[in-house]
C-alpha positions as CSV (number, residue, x, y, z in Angstrom):
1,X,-157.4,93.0,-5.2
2,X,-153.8,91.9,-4.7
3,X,-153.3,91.0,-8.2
4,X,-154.9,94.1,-9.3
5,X,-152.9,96.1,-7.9
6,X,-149.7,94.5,-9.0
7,X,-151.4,95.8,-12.7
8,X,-152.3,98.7,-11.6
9,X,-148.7,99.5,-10.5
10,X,-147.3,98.6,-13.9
11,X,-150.2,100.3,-16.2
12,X,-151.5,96.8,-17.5
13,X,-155.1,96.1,-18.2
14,X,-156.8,93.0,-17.1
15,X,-159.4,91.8,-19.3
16,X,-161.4,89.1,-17.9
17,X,-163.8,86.2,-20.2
18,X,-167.0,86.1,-19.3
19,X,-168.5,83.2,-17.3
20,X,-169.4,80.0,-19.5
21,X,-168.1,81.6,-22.6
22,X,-165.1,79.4,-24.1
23,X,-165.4,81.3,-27.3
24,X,-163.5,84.7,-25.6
25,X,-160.3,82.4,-24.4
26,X,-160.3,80.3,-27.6
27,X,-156.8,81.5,-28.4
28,X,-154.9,80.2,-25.1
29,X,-157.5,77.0,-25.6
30,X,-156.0,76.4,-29.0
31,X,-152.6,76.9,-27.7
32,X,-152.7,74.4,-24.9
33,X,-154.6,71.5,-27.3
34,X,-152.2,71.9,-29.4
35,X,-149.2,72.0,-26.8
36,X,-151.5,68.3,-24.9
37,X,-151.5,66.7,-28.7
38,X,-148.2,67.4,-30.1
39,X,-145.8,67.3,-26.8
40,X,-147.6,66.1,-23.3
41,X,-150.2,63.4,-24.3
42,X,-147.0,61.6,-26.0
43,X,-144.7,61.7,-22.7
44,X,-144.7,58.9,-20.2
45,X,-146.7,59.5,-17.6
46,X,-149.4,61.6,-19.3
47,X,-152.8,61.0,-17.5
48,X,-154.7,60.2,-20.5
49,X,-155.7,56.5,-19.6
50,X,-157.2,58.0,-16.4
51,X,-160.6,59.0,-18.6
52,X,-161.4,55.7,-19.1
53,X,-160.9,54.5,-15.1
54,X,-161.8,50.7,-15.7
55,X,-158.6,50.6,-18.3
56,X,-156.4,51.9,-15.8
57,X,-154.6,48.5,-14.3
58,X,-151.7,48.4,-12.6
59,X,-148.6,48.4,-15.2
60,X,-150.3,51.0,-17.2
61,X,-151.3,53.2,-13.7
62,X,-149.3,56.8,-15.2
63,X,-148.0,57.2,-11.4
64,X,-145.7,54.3,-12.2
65,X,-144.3,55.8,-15.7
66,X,-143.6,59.3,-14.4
67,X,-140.2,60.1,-15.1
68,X,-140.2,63.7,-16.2
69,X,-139.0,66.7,-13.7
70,X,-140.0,70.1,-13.4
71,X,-136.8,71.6,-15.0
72,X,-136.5,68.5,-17.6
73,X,-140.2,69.3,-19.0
74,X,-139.0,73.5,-18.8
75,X,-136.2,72.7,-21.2
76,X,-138.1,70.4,-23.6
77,X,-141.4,72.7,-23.7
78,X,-139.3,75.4,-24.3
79,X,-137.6,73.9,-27.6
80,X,-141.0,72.1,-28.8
81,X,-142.2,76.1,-28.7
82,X,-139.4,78.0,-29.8
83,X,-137.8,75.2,-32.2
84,X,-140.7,73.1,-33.5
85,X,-143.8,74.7,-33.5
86,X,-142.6,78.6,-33.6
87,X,-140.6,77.4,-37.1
88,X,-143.7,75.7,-38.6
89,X,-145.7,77.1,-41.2
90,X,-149.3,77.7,-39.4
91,X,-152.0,76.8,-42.0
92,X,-153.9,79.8,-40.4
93,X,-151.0,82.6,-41.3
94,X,-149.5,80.9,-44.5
95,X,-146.1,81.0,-42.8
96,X,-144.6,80.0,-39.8
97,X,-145.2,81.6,-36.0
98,X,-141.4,83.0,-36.1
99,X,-141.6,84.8,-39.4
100,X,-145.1,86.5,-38.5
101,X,-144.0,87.7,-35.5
102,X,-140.3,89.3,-37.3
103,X,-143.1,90.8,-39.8
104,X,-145.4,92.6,-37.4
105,X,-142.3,93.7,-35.5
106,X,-140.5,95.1,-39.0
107,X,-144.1,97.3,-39.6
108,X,-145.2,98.3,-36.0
109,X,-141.7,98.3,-34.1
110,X,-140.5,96.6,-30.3
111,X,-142.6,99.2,-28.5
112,X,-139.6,98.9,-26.2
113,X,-141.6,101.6,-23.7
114,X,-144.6,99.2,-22.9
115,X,-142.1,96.4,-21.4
116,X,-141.4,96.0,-17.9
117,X,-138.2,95.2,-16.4
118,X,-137.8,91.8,-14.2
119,X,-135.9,93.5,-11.8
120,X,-136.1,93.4,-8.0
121,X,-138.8,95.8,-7.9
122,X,-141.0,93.7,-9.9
123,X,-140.3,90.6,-8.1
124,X,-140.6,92.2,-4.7
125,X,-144.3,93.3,-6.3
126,X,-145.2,89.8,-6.8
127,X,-144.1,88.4,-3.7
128,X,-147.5,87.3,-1.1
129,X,-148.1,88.7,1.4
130,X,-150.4,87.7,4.9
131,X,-154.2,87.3,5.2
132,X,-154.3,91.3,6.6
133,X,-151.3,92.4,4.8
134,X,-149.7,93.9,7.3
135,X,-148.0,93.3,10.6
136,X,-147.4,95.2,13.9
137,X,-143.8,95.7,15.0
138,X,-142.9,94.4,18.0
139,X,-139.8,96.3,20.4
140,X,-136.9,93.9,20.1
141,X,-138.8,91.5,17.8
142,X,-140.0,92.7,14.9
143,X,-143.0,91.7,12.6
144,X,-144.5,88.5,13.0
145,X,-145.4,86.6,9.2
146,X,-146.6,83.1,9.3
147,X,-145.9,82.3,13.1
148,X,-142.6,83.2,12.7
149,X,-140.5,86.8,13.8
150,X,-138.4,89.2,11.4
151,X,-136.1,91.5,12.6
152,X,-134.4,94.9,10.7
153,X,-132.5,97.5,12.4
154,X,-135.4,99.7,10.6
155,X,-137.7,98.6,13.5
156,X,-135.5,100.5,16.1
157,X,-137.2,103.9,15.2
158,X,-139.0,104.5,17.9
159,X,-141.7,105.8,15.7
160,X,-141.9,102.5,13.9
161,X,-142.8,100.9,16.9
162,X,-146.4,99.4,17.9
163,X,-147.3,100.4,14.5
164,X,-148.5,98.6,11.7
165,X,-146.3,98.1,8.5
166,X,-147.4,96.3,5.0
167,X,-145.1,93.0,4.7
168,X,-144.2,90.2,2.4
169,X,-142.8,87.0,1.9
170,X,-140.6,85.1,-0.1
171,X,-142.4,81.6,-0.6
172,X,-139.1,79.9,-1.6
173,X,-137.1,81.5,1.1
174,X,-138.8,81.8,4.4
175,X,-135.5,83.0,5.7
176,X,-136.2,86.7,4.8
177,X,-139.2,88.6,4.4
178,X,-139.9,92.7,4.0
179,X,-141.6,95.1,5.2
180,X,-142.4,98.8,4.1
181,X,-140.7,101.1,6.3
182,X,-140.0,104.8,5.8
183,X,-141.5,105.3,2.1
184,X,-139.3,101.9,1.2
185,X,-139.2,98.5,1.2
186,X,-136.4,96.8,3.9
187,X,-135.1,93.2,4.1
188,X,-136.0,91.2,7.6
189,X,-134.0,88.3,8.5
190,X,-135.7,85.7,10.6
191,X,-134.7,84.7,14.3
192,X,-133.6,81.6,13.3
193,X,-131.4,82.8,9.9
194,X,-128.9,79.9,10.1
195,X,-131.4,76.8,10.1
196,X,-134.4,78.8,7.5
197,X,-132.5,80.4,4.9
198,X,-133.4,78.6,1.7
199,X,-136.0,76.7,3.4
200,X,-139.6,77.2,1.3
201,X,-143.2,77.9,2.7
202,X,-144.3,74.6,1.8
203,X,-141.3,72.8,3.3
204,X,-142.0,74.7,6.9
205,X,-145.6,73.2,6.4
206,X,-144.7,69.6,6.4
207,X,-142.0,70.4,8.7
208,X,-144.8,71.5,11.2
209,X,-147.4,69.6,10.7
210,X,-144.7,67.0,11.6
211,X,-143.9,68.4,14.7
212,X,-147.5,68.6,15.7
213,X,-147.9,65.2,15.2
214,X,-145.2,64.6,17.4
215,X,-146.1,66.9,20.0
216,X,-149.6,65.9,20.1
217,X,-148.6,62.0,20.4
218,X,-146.4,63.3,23.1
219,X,-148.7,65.5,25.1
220,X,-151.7,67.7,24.4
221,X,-151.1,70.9,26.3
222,X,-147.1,71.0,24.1
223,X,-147.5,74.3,21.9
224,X,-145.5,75.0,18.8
225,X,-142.9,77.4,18.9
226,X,-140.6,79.3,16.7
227,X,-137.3,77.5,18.5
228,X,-139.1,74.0,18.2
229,X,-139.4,73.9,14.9
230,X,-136.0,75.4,14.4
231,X,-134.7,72.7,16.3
232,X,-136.7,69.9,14.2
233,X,-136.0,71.0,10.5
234,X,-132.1,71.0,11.7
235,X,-132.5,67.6,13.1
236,X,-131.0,64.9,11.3
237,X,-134.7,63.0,11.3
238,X,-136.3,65.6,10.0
239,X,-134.3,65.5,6.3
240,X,-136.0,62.6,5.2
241,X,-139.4,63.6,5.8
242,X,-138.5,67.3,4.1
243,X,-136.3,65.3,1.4
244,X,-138.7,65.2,-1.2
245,X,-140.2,68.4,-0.8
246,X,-136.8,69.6,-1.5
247,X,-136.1,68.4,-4.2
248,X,-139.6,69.9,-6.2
249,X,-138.1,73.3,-4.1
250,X,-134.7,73.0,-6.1
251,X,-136.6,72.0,-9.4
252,X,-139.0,75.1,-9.1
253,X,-136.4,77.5,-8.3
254,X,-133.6,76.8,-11.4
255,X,-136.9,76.8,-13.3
256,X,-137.6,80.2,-12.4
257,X,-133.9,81.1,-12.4
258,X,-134.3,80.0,-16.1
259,X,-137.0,81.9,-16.7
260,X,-135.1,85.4,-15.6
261,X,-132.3,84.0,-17.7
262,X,-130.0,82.5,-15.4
263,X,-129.9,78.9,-15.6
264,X,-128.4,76.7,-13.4
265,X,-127.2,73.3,-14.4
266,X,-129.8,70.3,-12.2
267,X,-127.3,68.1,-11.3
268,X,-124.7,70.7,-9.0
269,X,-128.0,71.2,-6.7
270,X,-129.3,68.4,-6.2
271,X,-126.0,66.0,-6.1
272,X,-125.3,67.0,-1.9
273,X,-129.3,66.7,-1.8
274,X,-129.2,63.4,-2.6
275,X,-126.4,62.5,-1.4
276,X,-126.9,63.7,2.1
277,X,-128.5,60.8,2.9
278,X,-128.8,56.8,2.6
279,X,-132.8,56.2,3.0
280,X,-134.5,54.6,0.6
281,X,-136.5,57.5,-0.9
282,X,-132.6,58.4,-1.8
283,X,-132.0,54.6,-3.0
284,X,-135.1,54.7,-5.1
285,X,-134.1,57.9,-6.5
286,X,-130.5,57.4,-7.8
287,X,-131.9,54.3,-9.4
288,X,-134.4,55.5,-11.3
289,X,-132.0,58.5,-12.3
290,X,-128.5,57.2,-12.6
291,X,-127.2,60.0,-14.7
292,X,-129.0,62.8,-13.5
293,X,-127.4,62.5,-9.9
294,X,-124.1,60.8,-10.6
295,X,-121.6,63.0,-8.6
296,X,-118.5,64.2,-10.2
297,X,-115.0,62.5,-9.0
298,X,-112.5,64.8,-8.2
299,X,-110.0,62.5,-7.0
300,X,-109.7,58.4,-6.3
301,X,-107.1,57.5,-3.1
């Protein structure tokens, strides 16, 4: 229902392959064979070897020869696409990808009409939302989304109180959050701004599951709160256990950053990432990728 209505609101048409019936999806099958054979099966760390377990020892395991990132594999998939194959002649066309494409577009036009805009509109429309959808506003709280409260000066209407308002949230960003108030859409801040802001859905996870594990080991009858787990992500031991998951939450969001067509370069991210810390998941890190985090000198005294 959710992701119908995200087509719905744009005019788009969902067609769906029937059950056990490969044939109807043959086209994105033939895309992604040819994407595994020409591109992934030939990077270290592909999982090939796994089909055959009783080859797999231990210096050919692929979790020891994974060396490609998220935004690394972006940038090379997008020039094996665009470079290589789209510039091939396709034995099925008679000419190459590119020049088919600049043909039907010369005889049938951009239909500039039928595309949609990735604006803020359209990311708000794609954003999750909670398990009902909606969440009741609270005097001098706010909404409550994922155990956590978000406040807007919209909530001090008193006719916006005690009532129930459609939210969502930002998965990457569990600093903010929105909810649909007065025929519009307004941005919440959380109660704890200053220690969530940038902080993703999946970081908060580990972060709490932490905490529980703590807690629990501590005493049985300790609930979590909003202000405990505040206090732990900002801890000091609390960034090496949320390290890692960091770092895939930087990779994923200059990937997407490229995708709307602002890139950002890797290495002015992650360099006071990595270097926030001497552990060794830090050590093991900078080793393995001397380049990619080498931090720029300004100044030797």
């Amino acid at each position: 229902m959710y992701f119908e209505a995200l087509l719905a609101r744009y005019e788009c048409t969902k067609k769906t392959r029937p059950f056990a019936q490969a044939r109807f999806g043959s086209v994105c099958e033939r895309v992604f064979g040819t994407t595994n054979t020409q591109l992934i099966y030939n990077l270290a760390g592909n999982t090939q070897i796994t089909k055959e377990v009783r080859l797999v020892t231990s210096s050919v395991d692929p979790r020891k020869h994974a060396a490609w990132t998220l935004g690394r594999l972006y940038d090379r998939l997008c020039e094996w696409a665009y470079e290589l194959y789209d510039t091939t002649i396709h034995p099925a066309l008679g000419q190459s990808p590119r020049d088919c494409f600049a043909d039907g577009m010369a005889r049938t036009g951009s239909r500039a009409h039928r595309s949609i805009p990735y604006d803020d509109e359209f990311r708000l429309m794609t954003l999750p939302t909670t398990t009902k959808g909606t969440a009741l506003v609270s005097p001098g709280k706010g909404v409550k989304i994922n155990h956590l409260y978000y406040w807007s000066i919209a909530f001090r209407d008193p006719t916006v109180e005690q009532t129930l308002v459609p939210v969502r949230y930002d998965p990457y960003d569990v600093g903010v959050a929105y909810a649909y108030v007065g025929k519009h859409w307004v941005t919440c801040c959380s109660e704890h701004y200053a220690v969530f802001r940038g902080r993703s859905e999946r970081e908060m996870m580990l972060a709490a599951a932490e905490l529980r594990r703590r807690l629990r080991d501590h005493s049985r009858n300790t609930q979590l709160t909003a202000r405990k787990l505040a206090d732990f992500v900002a801890s000091v031991e609390a960034e090496e256990v949320l390290l890692l998951q960091r770092l895939r939450d930087t990779e994923t969001k200059q990937v997407n950053q490229a995708v709307d067509g602002h890139p950002v370069e890797l290495e002015n991210d992650l360099g006071p990432i990595i270097n926030k810390l001497d552990s060794p998941l830090t050590q093991s890190v900078t080793s393995q990728s001397p380049v990619l985090f080498q931090p720029e000198i300004f100044e030797e005294y």
